[in-house]
N, C-alpha and C positions, 0 to 999 in steps of 0.2 A: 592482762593490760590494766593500769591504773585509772580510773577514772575521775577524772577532775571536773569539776562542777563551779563554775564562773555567776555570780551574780549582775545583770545587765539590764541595760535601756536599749543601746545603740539605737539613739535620738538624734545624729542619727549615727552611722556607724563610721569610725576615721581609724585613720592612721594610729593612733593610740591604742586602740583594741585588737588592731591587728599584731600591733608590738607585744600587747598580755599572750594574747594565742600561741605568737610563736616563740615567747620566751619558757612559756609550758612546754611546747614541743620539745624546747632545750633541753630541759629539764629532765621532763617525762618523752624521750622517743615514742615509744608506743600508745602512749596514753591513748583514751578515749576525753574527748573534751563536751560537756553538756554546760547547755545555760538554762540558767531562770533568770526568762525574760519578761518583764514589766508589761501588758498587756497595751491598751488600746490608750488607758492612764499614764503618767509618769509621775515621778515624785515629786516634782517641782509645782506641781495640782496644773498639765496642763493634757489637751489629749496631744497624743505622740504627733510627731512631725509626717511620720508614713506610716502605714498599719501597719499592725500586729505579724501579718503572713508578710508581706515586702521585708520588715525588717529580719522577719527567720531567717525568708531566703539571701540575703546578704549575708546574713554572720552564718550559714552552711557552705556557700560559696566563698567564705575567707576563712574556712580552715574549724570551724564548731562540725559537732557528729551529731548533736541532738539538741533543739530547744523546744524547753516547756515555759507555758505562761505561767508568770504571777497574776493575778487575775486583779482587775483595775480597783476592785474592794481595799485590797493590802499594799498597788501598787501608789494609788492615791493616798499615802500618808506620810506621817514622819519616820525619822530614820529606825525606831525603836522596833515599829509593827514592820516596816519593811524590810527589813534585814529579817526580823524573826519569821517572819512568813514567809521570806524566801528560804532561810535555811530548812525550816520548818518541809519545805516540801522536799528539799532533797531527804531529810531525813526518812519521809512515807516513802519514798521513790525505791529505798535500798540498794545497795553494790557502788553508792561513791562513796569514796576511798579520800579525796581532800578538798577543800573549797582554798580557790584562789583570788587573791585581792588585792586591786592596788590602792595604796597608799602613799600620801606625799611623803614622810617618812623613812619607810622600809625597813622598819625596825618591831619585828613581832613580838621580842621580847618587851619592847615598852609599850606597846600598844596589847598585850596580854594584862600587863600591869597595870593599865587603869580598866579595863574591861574589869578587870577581881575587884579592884578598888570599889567602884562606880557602884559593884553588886552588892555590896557587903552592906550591912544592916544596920551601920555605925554612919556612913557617909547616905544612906537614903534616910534616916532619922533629923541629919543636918541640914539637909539639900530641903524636905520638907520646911523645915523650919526657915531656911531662904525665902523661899519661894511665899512665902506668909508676908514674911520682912519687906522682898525685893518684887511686889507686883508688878512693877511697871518695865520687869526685862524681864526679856523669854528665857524658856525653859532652858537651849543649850546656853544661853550666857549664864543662867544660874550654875547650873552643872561647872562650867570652864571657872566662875570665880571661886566656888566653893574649892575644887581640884586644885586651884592656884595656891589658894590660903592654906589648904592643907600640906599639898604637898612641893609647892614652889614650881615657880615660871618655868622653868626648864622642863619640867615633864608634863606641866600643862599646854606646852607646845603640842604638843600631838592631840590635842581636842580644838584645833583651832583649823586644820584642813577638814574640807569638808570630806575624802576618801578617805580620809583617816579616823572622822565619824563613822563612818560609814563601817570601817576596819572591824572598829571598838563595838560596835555590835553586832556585828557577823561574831567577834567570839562571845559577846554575852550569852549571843541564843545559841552558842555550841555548849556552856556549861549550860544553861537552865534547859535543853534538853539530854544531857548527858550522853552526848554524842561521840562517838567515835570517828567523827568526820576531821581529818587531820588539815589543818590551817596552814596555810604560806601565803604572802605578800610580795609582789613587785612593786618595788618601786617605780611612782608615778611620773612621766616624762610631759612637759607641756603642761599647759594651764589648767588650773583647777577648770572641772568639767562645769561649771556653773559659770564661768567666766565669759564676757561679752567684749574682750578685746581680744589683739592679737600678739601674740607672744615671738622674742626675735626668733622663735627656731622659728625655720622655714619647710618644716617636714609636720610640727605637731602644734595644733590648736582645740579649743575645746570645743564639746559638741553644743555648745550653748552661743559659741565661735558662730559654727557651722550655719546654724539655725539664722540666724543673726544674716550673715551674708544671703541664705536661699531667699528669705524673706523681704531681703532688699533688692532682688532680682539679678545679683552679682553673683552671677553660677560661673563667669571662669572662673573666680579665684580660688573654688571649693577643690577642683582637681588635684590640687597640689596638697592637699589634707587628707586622701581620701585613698583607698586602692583602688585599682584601677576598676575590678568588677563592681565594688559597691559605690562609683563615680558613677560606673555606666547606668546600674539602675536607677539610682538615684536623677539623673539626669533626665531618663525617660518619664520618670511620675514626675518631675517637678514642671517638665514639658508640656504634660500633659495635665498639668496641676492637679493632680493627685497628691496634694500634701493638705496639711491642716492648719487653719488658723480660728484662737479661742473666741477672736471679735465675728467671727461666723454664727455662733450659737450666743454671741449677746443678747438681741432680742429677748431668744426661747430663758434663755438663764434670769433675765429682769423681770418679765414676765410671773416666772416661775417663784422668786422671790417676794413679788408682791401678792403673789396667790396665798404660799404658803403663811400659817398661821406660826408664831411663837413656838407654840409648845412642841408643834413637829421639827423647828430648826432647833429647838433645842435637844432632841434628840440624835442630831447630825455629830458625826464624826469631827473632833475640834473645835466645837463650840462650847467655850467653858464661860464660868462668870456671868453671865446675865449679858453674853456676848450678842443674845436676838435679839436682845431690844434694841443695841446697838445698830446691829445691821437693819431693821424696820424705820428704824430713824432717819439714820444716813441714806437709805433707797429714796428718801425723799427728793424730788426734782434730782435725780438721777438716771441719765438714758444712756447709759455707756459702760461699756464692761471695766475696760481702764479705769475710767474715774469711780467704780465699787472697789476697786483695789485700793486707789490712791486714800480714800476715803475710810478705808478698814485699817489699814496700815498704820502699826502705830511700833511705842517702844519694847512692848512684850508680844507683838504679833510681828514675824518676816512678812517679808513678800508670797516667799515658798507658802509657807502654811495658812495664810488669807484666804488666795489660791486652791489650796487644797480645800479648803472650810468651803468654801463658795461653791466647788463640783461637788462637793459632800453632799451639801442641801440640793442642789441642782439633780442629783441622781438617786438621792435618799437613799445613801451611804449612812447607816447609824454607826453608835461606838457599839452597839453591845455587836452587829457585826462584823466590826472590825476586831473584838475584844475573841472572837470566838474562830478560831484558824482554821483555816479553807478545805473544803475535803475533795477542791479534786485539783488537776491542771491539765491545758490542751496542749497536745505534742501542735506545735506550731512549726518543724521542719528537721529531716533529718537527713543523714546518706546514708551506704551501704555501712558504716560503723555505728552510725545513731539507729538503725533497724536491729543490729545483731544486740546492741546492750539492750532497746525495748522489748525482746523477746526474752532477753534474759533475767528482768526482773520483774517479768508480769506476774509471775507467780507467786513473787513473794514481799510484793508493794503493797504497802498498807494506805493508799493515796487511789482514789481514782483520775485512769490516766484517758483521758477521752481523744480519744485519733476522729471521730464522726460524731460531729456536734449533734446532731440531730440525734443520736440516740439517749441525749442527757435534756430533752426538752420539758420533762415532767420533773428536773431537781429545780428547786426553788432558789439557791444560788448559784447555779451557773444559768437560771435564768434573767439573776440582775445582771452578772456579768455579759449577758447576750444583750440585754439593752441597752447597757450604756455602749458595747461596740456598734449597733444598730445607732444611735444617738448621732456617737462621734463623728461616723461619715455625714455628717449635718456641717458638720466643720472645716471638710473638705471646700476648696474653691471651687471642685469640677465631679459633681457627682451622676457624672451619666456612667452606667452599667454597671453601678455599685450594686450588689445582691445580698442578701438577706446574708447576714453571719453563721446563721443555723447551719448554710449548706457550702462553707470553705470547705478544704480541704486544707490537710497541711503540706508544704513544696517537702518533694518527694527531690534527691538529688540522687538519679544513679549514674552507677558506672560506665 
């Protein structure tokens, strides 16, 4: 059986993921289908809408055989370390066979073609020298104008979706680990996943959509975005406000910020340029999470990546950790086909694959990773009978 390996959030899980799933199936009848899923963090630098284990058991119960964490380290960051960290783990994992992706696009052959481009030692020489010139825009706008000028608007199209980002270095980190892991791409239906409107289909919106209504208390309209099991769960934790919100952990994060000294933020993950002293400045008569953003935000900083900078320092997320790729991930949920492929490449994964938290309590990074999920539940609206991360388990789906 072919095993296919899905890169994921389901932040929360829709109708759109369940479209990738089953156009695999299409594909691949027998496949086995595995995710590396984005831990407790997402990449948008926010913690996830439902935990790590809720979100497994959703995408097991709509058609996934195995999910592993990307661990909140590589899940809070830009596209470059997250894509490389995720592939990165299927490659320790061994026995998958292809990585699938959507992209607005759908076009692998051109989305191969700037992936080569973008690598090559001629266009990172120039891009440097942008980036000199052009301080005041961020990195992917450096990237998109330099790729314009060189090689014209037409094929700079494809650096301008955000899954289409996302595409271009899913295969970056397939050549610079010289991977055997075969690429394909669905094409994306409904609204870029960062998107906060509503799009005319009436079946697909984004998960950014999603978040957007739960968080305005408008829960019927989500059913009709959602399948029907990952409705239902979803329904039950938002009932019982088991979701997350980041203006929960404001206080501890403000706090945190006016503790820490200079020379430790400037050690965080995305903080470039003499960007502490920025952020020390601006914390000035500052008591709200929002207005650190509004206030960080500028023409060479997103929102995304502020965001990310801000839980960076907040969890003492460094670069050189980020810089240095993860050595293990938690099976976070499988069935009776996610049991058969984990028994069939313990033997020969070069990754440590932790089924019992508890028995990795003395590794020093899956010990950061256990506190930022111990953190997160701070984030929660409703944290009665939350327990220690140490002692989940991963949802077991059998026959």
């Amino acid at each position: 059986m072919p095993v296919i390996a899905i890169v994921s959030e389901y932040n929360p899980f829709h109708n759109g993921h369940l479209y990738q799933i089953q156009k695999i199936k299409e594909i691949f009848p027998d496949s086995v289908i595995i995710s590396i899923m984005s831990g407790s963090l997402v990449q948008r630098g926010e913690p996830a809408l439902f935990s790590k284990y809720n979100r497994a058991e959703i995408a097991v119960r709509n058609g996934v055989d195995a999910v592993f964490e990307l661990s909140s380290v590589y899940s809070n960051s830009p596209a470059n370390i997250f894509a490389f960290s995720a592939v990165y783990i299927m490659q320790k994992l061994s026995g998958i066979d292809y990585i699938c992706f959507g992209s607005e696009c759908g076009d692998l052959e051109l989305l191969d073609f700037a992936a080569e481009k973008i690598m090559s030692e001629e266009f990172d020489l120039k891009l440097r020298e942008n980036i000199k010139a052009n301080k005041n825009k961020s990195y992917p706008q450096n990237v998109y104008d330099l790729f314009r000028e060189i090689y014209g608007e037409e094929k700079a199209e494809v650096l301008n979706g955000s899954n289409n980002i996302l595409a271009v270095e899913y295969l970056k980190a397939l050549k610079k680990l010289n991977s055997n892991i075969m690429p394909f791409t669905i094409k994306r239906i409904g609204a870029d996943f960062n998107s906060q409107k509503e799009t005319v289909d009436e079946t697909y919106v984004s998960a950014g959509y999603l978040r957007k209504l739960i968080r305005e208390n408008n829960i019927s309209e989500i059913k009709n975005f959602m399948p029907e099991q990952a409705y239902e769960i979803s329904l039950k934790l938002i009932k019982s406000w088991k979701f997350t919100d980041i203006n929960n952990l404001s206080p501890a994060i403000i706090s945190h910020l006016n503790r820490i000294d200079v020379h430790e933020i400037a050690k965080c993950a995305e903080v470039f340029g003499g960007e502490e002293h920025r952020i020390k400045k601006l914390l000035d008569g500052c008591f709200d999470y929002d207005s650190i953003i509004k206030n960080l935000e500028a023409k060479h900083n997103t929102s995304s990546s502020v965001k990310r900078m801000i839980l960076n320092i907040f969890f003492g997320i460094t670069k050189k950790m980020q810089n240095n790729p993860t050595d293990f991930t938690v099976v976070l949920g499988l069935n009776e086909k996610g049991k058969i492929f984990l028994n069939n490449i313990r033997k020969k994964t070069q990754i440590k694959i932790i089924t019992k938290p508890a028995d990795m309590k003395n590794n020093k990074s899956f010990g950061k990773n256990l506190f930022i999920d111990n953190v997160c539940k701070l984030a929660l609206f409703n944290k009665y009978d939350e327990i220690n991360q140490i002692k989940q388990k991963p949802f077991i789906k059998n026959l």
